[in-house]
C-alpha positions as CSV (number, residue, x, y, z in Angstrom):
1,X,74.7,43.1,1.5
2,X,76.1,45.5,-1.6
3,X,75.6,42.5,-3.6
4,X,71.7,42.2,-3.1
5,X,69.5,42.8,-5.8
6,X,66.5,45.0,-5.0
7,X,63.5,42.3,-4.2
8,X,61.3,45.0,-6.3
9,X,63.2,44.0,-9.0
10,X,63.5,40.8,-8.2
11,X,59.9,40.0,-8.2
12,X,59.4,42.3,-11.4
13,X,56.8,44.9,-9.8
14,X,56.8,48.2,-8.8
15,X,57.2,49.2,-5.2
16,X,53.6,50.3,-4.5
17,X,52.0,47.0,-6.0
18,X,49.4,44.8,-4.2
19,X,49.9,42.2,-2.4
20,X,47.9,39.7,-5.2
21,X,50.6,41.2,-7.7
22,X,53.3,40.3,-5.6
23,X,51.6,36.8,-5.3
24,X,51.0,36.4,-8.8
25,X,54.6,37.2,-9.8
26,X,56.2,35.0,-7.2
27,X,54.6,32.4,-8.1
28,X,55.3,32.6,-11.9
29,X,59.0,32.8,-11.4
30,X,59.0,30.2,-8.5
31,X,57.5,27.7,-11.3
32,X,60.2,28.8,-13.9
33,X,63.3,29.1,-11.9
34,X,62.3,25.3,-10.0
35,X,65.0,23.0,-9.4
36,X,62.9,20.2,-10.6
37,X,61.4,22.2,-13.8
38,X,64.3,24.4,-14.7
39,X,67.8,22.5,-14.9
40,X,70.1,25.0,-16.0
41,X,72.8,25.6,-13.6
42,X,71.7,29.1,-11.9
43,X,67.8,28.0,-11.8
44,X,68.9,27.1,-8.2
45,X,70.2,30.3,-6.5
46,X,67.3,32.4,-8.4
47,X,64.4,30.3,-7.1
48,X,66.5,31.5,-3.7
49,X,66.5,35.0,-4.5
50,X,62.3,34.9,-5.7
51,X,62.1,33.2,-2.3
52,X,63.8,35.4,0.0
53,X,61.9,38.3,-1.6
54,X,58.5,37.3,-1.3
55,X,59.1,36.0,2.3
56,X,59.9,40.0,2.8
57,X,57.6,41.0,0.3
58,X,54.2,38.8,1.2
59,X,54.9,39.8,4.8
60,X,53.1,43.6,6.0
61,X,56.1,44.1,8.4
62,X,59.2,43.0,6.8
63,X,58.3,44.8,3.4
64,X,57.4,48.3,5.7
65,X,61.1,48.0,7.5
66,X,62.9,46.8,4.1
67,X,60.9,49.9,2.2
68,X,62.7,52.1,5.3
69,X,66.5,50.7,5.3
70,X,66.9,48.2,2.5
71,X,68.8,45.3,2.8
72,X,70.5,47.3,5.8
73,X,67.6,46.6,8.8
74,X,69.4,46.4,11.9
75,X,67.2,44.6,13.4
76,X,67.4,41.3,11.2
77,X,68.7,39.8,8.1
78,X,65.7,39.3,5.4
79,X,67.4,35.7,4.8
80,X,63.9,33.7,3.9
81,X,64.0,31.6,7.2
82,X,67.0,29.4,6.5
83,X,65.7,26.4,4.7
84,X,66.6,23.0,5.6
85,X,67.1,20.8,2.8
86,X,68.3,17.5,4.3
87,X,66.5,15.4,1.5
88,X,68.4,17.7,-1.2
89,X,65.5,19.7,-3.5
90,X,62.7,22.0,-3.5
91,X,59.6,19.8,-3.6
92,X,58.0,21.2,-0.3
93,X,57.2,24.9,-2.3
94,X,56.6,23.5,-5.5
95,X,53.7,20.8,-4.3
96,X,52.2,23.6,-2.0
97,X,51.9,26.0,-4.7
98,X,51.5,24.0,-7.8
99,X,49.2,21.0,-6.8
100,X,51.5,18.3,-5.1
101,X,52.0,18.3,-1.1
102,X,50.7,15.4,1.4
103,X,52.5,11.4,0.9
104,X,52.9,10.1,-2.2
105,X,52.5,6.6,-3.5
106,X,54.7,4.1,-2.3
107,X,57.2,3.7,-5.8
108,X,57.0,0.1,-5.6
109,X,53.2,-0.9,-5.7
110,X,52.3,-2.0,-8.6
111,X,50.4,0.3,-11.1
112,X,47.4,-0.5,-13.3
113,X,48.7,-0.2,-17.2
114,X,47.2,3.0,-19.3
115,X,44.2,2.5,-21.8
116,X,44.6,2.6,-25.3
117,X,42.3,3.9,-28.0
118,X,42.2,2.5,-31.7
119,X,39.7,4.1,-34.4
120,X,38.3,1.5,-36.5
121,X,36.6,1.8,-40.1
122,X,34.1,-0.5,-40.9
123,X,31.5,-1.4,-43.9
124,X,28.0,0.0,-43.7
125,X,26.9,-3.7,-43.1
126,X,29.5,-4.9,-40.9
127,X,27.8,-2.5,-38.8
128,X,24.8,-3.8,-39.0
129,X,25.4,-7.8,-38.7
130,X,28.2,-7.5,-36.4
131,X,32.3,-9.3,-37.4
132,X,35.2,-10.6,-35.9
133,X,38.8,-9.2,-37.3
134,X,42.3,-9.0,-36.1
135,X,43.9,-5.6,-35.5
136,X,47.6,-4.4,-34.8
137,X,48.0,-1.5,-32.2
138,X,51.7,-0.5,-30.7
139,X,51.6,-1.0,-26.9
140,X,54.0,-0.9,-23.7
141,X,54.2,-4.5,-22.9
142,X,56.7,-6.1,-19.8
143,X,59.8,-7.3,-20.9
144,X,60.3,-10.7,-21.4
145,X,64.5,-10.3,-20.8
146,X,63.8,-9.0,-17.6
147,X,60.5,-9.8,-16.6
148,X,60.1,-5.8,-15.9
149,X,62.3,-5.3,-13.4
150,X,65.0,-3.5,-15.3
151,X,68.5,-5.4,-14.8
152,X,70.6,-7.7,-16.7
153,X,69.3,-11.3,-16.1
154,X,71.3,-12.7,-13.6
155,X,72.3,-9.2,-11.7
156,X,71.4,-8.1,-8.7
157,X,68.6,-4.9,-8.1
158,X,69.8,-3.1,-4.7
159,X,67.7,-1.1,-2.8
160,X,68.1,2.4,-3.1
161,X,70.2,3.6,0.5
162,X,69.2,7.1,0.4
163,X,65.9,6.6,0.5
164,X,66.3,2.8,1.8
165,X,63.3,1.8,-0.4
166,X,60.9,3.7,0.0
167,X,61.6,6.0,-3.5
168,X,61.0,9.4,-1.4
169,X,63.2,12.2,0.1
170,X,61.7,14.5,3.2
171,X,61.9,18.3,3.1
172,X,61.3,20.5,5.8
173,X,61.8,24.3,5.1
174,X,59.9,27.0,7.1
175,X,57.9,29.4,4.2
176,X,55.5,32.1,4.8
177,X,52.9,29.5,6.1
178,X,54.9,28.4,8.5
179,X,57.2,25.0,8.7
180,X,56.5,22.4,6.5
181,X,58.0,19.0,5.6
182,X,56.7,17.3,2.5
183,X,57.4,14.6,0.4
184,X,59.5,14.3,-3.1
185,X,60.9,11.8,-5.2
186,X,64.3,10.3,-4.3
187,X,67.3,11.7,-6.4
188,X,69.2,8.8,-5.8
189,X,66.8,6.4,-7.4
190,X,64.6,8.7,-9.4
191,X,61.5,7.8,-7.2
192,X,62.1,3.8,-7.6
193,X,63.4,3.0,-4.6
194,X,65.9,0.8,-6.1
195,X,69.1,0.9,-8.0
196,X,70.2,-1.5,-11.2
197,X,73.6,-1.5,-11.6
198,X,73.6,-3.2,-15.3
199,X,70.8,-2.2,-16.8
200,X,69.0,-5.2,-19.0
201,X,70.3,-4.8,-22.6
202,X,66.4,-5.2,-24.1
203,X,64.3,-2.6,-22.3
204,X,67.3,-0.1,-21.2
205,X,66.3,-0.7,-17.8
206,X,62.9,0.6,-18.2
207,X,61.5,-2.7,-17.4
208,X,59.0,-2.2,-20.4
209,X,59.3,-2.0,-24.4
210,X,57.0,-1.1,-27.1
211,X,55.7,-3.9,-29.8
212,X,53.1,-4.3,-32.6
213,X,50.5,-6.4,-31.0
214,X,47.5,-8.4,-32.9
215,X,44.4,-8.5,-31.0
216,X,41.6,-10.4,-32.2
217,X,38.0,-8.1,-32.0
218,X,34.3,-9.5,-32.0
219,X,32.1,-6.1,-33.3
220,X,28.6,-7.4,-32.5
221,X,25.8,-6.7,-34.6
222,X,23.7,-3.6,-34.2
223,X,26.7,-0.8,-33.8
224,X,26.7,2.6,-35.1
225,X,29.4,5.4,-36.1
226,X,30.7,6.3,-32.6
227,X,30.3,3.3,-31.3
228,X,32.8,2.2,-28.5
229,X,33.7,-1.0,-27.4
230,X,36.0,-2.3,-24.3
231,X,38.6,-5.0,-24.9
232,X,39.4,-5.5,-21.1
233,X,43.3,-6.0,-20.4
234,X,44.7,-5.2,-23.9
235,X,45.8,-2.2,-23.0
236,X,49.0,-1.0,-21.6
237,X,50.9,-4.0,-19.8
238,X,51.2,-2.9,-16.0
239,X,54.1,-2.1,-13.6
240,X,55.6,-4.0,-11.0
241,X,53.1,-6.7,-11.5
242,X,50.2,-4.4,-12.2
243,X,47.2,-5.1,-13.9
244,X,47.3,-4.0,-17.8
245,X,44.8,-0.9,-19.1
246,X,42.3,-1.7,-21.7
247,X,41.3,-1.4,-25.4
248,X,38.7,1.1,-26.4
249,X,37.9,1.0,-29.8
250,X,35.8,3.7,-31.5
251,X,34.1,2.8,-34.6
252,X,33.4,4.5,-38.0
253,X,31.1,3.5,-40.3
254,X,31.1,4.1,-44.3
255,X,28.1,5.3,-46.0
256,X,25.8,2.9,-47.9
257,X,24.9,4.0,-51.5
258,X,21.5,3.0,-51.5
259,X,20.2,2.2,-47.5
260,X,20.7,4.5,-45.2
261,X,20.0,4.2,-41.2
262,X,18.4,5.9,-38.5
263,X,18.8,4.7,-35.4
264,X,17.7,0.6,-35.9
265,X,15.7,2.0,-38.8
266,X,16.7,1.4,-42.2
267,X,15.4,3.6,-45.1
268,X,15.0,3.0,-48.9
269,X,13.8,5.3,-52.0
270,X,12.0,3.0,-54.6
271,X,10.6,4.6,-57.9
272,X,7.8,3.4,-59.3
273,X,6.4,4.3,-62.9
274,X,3.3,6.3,-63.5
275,X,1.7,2.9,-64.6
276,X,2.8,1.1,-61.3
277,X,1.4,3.6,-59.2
278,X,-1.7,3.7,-61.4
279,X,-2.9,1.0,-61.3
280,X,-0.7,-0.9,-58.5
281,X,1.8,-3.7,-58.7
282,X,4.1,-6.5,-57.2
283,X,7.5,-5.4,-57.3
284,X,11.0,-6.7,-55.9
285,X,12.7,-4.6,-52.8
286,X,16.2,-5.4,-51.3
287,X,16.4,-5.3,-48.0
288,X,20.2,-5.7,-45.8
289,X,20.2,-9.4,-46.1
290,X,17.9,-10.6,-49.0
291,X,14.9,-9.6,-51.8
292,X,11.5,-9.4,-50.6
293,X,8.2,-8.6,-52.5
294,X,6.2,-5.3,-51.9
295,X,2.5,-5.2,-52.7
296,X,1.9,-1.3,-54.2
297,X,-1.8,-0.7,-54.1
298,X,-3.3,1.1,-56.8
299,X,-3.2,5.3,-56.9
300,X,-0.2,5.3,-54.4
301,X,1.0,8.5,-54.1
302,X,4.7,10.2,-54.5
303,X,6.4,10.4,-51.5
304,X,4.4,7.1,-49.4
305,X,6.1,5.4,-47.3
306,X,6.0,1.5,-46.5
307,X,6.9,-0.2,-43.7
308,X,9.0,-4.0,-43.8
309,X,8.5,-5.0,-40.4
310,X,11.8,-6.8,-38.8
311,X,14.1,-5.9,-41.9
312,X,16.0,-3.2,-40.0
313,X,19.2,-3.4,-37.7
314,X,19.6,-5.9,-35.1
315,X,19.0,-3.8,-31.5
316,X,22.3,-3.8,-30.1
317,X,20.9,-3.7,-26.2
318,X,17.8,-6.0,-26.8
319,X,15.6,-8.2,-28.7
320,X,14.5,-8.1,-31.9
321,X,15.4,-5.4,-35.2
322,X,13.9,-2.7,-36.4
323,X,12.0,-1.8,-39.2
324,X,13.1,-1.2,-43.3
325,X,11.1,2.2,-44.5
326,X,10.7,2.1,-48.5
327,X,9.6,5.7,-49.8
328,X,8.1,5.0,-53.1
329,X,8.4,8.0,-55.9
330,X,6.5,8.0,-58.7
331,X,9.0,8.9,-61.9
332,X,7.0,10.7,-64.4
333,X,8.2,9.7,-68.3
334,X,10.2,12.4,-70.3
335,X,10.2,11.3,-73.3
336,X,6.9,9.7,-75.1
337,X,6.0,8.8,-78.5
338,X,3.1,11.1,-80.5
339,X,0.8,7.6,-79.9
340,X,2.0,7.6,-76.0
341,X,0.6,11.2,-75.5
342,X,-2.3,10.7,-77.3
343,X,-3.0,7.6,-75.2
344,X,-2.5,9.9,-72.3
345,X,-4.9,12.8,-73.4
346,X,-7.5,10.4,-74.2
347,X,-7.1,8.6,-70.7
348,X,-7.7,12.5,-69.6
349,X,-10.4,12.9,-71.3
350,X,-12.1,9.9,-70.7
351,X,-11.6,10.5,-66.7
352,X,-13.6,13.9,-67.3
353,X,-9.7,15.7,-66.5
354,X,-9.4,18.4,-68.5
355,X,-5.5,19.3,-68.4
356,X,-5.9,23.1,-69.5
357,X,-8.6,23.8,-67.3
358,X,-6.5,22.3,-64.1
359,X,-3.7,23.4,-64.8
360,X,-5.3,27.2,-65.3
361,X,-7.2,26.8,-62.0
362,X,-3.7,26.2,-60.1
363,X,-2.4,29.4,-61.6
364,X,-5.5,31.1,-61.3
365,X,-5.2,30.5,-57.4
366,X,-1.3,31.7,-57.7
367,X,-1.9,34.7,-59.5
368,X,-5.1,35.6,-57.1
369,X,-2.5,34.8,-54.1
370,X,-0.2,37.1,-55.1
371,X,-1.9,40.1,-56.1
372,X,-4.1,39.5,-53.1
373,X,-7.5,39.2,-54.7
């Protein structure tokens, strides 16, 4: 008994604390001192020694006696409750504390493959109209040596006799909760329920191997940045005759320098020149897949907007496209000959405009604005 530490000091708390603070402690150094986290040689007789304290700790009567004679009670040994572990780990108080606990899955089912993601970049217009391409991704894919089942071809893969197949170890051990017997993964055969003796020379035994893979993609027409599409089965190949994962893809798109796009909207800016918009005009607009002509009526405005019905993006869950938005601006001219502005002043003047006189009313109604008049 000399050789006892003090379970105070075990656990790392002071001898008044709570019983949550004994709690929280034991469970932190039960998760770093675990046989199946913490490998280094001693890991296994401290998770013992956290164990055996908290069992005297957790417990209202043992901690009252072991506060009055120590590791000396005479009226029993503060041993933790003699664990039983016939299937040779710890798994029982890890799983109950940290997640795990119940049956796990039977080691030789086969398992669905993970998912893969893959960011793509495409143009502004492949966007819009939609492309077919060939990618390369790395994967997990079954080995063709051994057809994924680990051994040299032509060897022999013997079920595992510890476990006798079934990849999993029982462990009873009575805690503070009582006796429980849980489930954990085989040491013998690391959970696989069988053992390869010569291991195939390809995939290490693993049964799987990574390789560049070239999938051919169809983007359809109408997607946008963000976009994700689903290449079902060219994932992840599967294990023991699993189904494979799938391929999501998540697209970016470039900018355009002249369109851009709101939802299946596209929108323009056209100018126009003072005369256009004077006195109207016929004039060329591009639109994503050809020229069309726009009819500007005479006086349009800076800043109107014209609809091209149909000359938008394709709808990618639907029928038809939407729309092409052209915002027209009127450019005003910088520089202008002496005859150019007389031309102007006389077209003023003969509209009854008088340039000072506007141009004083608008500050007029400025300068009564701000000084409030």
């Amino acid at each position: 008994m000399a050789d006892k530490r003090d379970y105070y000091d075990v656990l790392g708390v002071e001898k008044g604390a709570n019983a949550e603070d004994v709690k929280k402690s034991y469970r932190k150094l039960a998760r770093q001192y675990h046989p199946d986290v913490n490998k280094a040689p001693d890991a296994e007789e401290k998770f013992k020694e956290v164990k055996e304290a908290y069992d005297v700790l957790s417990d209202d009567q043992k901690r009252a006696r072991y506060d009055q004679f120590g590791h000396q009670d005479p009226s029993a040994g503060f041993g933790g409750g003699g664990a039983d572990f016939s299937g040779g780990g710890f798994g029982d108080i890890f799983d109950m504390f940290f997640g795990g606990g119940g049956n796990r899955r039977d080691p030789n089912a086969p398992q669905r493959g993970n998912d893969l993601q893959y960011t793509m970049t495409i143009e502004f217009k492949e966007a819009v109209f939609g492309k077919e391409t060939d990618i390369q991704i790395p994967r997990t894919e079954t080995c063709d040596t051994c057809h994924g089942n680990g051994a040299k071809p032509g060897t022999k893969v013997d079920t595992c006799s510890l476990c006798r197949g079934t990849g999993q170890q029982e462990v009873a051990q009575n805690t503070p909760f009582g006796r429980v017997v849980n489930r954990r993964a085989c040491t013998g055969c690391g959970g696989r329920g069988k053992i390869i003796k010569e291991r195939c020379g390809t995939c290490s035994g693993n049964g799987q191997v990574k390789r560049q893979r070239k999938i051919h993609v169809k983007i359809p027409a109408g997607v946008d940045e963000g976009s994700q599409l689903r290449v079902t089965g060219e994932g992840e190949s599967g294990v023991r005759g699993g189904p494979s994962g799938d391929l999501y893809i998540v697209l970016r798109v470039k900018s355009h320098d002249f369109f851009e796009r709101e939802g299946d909207d596209i929108y323009c800016e056209i100018p126009l020149t003072f005369t256009q918009a004077a006195l109207g005009d016929e004039i060329e607009i591009p639109t994503l897949s050809e020229k069309v002509k726009l009819k500007v009526p005479a006086g349009t405005q800076t800043g109107t907007y014209f609809r091209l019905k149909g000359k938008g993006v394709p709808k990618l869950r639907g029928y038809g496209q939407g729309d092409q938005q052209v915002k027209v601006t009127v450019v005003t001219p910088t520089q202008l000959t002496d005859d150019q502005k007389d031309l102007l002043r006389e077209l003023s003047s003969k509209n009854g405009e008088s340039t000072h006189e506007q141009h004083g009313s608008i500050f007029d109604r400025m300068k009564r604005a701000i000084l409030g008049d």
